[in-house]
MARBA-3410 file (N, C-alpha, C, O; in Angstrom, 1 decimal):
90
111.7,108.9,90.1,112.8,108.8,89.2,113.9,109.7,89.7,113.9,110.8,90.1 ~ 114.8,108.9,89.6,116.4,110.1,90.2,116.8,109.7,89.2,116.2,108.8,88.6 ~ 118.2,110.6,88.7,119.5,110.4,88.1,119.3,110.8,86.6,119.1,112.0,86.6 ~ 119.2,110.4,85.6,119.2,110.9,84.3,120.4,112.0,84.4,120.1,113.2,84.5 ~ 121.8,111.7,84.3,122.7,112.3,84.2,124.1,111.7,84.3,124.2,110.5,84.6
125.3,112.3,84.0,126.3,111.2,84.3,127.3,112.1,85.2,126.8,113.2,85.5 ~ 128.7,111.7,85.8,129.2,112.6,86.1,130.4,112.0,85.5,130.4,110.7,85.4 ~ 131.7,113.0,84.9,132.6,112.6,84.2,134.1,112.8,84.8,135.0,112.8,84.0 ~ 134.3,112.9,86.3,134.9,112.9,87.2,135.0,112.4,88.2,135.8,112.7,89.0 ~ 133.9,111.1,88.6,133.8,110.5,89.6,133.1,108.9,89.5,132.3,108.7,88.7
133.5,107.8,90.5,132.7,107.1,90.5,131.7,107.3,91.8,131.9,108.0,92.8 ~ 130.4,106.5,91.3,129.1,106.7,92.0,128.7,105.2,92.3,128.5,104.2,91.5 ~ 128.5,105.1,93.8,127.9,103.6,93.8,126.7,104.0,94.7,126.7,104.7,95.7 ~ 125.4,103.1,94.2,124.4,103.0,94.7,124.2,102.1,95.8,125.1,101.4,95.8 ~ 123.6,101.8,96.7,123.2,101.0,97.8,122.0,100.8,98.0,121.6,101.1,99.2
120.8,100.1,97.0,119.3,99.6,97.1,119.4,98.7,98.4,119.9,97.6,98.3 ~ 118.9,99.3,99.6,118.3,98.5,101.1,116.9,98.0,101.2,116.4,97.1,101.9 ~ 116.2,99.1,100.0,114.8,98.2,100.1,114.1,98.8,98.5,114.4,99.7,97.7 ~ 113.2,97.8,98.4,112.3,98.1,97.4,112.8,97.6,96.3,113.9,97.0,96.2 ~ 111.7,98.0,95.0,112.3,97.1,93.9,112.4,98.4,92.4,111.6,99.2,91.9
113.3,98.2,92.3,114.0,99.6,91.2,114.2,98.6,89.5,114.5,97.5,89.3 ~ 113.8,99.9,88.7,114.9,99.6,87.0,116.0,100.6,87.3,116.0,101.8,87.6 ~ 117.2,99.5,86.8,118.4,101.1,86.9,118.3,100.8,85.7,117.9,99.8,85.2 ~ 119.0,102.0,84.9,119.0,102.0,83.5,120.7,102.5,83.5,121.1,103.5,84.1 ~ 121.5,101.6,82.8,123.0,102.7,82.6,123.5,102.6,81.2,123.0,101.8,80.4
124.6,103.7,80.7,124.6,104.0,79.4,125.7,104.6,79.0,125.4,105.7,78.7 ~ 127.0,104.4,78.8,128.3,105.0,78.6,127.8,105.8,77.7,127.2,105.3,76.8 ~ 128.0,107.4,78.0,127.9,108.3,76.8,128.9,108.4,75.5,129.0,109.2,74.5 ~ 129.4,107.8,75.7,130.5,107.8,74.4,130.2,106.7,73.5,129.6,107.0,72.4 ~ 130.5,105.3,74.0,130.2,104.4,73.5,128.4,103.7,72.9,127.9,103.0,72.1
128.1,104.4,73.9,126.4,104.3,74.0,126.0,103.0,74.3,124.9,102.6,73.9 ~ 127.1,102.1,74.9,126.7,100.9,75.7,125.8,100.7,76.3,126.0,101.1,77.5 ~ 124.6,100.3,76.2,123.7,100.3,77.5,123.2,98.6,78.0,123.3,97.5,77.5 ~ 122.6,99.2,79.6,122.7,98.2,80.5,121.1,98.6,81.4,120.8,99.7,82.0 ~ 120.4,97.7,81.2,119.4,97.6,82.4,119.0,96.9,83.0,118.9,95.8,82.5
118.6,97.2,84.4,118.5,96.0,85.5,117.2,96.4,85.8,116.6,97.5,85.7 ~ 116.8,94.8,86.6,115.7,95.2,87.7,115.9,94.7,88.5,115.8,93.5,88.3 ~ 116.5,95.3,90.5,116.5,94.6,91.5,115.9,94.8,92.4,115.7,96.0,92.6 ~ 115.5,94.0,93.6,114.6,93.4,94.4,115.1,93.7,95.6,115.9,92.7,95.9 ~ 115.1,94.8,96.8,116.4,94.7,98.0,115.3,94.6,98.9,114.1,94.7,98.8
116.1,94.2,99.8,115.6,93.9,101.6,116.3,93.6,102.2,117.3,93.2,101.6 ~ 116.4,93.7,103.6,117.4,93.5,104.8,118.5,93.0,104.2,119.5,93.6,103.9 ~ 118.1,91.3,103.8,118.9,90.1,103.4,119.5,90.5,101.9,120.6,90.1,101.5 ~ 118.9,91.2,101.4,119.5,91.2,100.2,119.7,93.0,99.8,119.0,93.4,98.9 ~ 120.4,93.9,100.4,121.1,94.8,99.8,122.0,94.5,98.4,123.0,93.8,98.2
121.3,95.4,97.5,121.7,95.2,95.9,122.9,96.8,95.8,122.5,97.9,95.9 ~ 124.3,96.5,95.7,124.8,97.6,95.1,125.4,97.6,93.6,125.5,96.7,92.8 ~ 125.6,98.5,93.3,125.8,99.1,92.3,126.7,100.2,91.5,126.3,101.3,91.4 ~ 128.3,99.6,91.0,129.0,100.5,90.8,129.0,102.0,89.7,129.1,101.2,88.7 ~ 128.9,102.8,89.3,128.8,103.3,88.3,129.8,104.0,87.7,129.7,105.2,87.9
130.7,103.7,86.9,131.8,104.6,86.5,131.5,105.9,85.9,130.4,106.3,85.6 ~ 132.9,106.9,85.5,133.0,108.3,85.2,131.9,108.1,83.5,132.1,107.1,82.7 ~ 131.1,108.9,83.3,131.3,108.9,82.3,129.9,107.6,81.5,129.6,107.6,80.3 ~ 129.5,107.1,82.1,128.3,106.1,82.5,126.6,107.2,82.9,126.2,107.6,84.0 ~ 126.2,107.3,82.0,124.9,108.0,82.7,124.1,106.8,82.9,123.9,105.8,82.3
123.4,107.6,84.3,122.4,106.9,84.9,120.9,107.2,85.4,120.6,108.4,85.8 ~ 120.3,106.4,85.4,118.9,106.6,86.5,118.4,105.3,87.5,119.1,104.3,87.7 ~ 117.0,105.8,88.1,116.8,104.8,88.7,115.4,105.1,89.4,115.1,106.0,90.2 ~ 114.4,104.0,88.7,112.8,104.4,88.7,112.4,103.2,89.8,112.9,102.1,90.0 ~ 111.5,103.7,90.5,110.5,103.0,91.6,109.4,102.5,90.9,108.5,103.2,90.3
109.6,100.6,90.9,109.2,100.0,89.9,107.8,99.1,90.7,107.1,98.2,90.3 ~ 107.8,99.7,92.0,106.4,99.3,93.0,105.5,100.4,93.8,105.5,101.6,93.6 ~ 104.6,99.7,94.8,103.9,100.4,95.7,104.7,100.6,96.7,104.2,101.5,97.3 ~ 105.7,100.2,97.4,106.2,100.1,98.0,107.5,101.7,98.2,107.8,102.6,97.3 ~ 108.0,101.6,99.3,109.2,102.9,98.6,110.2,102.2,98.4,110.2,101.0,98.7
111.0,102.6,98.0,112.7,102.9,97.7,113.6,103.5,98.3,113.8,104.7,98.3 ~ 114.4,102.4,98.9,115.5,103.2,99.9,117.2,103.1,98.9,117.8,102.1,98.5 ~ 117.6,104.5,98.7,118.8,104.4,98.0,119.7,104.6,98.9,119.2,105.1,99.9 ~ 121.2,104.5,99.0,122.0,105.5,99.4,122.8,105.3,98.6,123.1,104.1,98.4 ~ 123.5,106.6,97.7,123.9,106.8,96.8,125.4,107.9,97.6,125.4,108.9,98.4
126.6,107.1,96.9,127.8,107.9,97.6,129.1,107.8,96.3,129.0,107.0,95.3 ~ 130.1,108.8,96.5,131.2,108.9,96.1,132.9,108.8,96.6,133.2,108.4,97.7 ~ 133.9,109.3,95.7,134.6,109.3,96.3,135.2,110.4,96.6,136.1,110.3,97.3 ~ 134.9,111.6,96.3,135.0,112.5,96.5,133.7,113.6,97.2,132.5,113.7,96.9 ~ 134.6,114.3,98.3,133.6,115.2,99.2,132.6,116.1,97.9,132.9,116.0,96.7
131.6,116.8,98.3,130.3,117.5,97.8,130.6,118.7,97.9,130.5,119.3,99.0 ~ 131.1,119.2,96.6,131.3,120.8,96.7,130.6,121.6,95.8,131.2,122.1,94.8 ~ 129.0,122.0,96.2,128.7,122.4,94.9,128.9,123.4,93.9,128.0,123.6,93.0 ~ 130.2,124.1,93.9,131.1,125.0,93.1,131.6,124.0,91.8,131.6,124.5,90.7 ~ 132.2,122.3,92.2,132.8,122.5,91.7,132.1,120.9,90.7,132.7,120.1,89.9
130.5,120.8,91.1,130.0,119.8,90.8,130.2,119.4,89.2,130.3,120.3,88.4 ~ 130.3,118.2,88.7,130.5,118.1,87.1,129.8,116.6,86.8,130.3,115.5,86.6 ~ 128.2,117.1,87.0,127.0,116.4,86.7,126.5,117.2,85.2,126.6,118.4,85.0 ~ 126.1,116.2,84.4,125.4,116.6,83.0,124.3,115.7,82.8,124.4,114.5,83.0 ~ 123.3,116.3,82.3,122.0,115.8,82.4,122.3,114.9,80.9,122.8,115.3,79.8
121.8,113.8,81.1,121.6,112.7,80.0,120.3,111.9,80.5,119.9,111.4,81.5 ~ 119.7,112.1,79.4,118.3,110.9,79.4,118.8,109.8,79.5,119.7,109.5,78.7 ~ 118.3,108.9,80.2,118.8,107.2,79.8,117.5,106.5,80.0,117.5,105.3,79.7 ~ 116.4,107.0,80.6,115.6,106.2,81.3,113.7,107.2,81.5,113.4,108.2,82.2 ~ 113.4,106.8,80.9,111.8,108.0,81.4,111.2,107.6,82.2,110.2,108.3,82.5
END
């Protein structure tokens, strides 16, 4: 399991290359929520936008592993990180 958290300054996009995942997402304000299950391989790279303010996770739903790469738009400064832990997903 990664993520259970949102960040309220940035967007976050996921990049599933392999394996098969639940994302779970959840605007903390509105409490919109949204869950997927997708399937990635060579042929089929699954991405995934995630806006400001959107908490997220993302569970390994096989035997198999899970390849993420997970990026932003802004450089990694851990001074000035503004990550908050939110459940969305167990």
């Amino acid at each position: 399991m990664r993520g259970n958290h949102f960040h309220a300054d940035k967007n976050e996009w996921l990049a599933i290359t392999q394996g098969k995942a639940k994302i779970a997402l959840e605007h903390v304000e509105t409490k919109e929520r949204k869950e997927l299950e997708v399937d990635a391989n060579a042929e089929n790279i699954v991405r995934v936008r995630i806006l400001p303010n959107v908490a997220h996770a993302i569970k390994n739903i096989s035997d198999t592993p899970l390849v993420i790469v997970a990026y932003t738009e802004k450089l990694y400064n851990p001074e000035t990180v503004h990550q908050e832990h939110y459940t969305v997903l167990e």
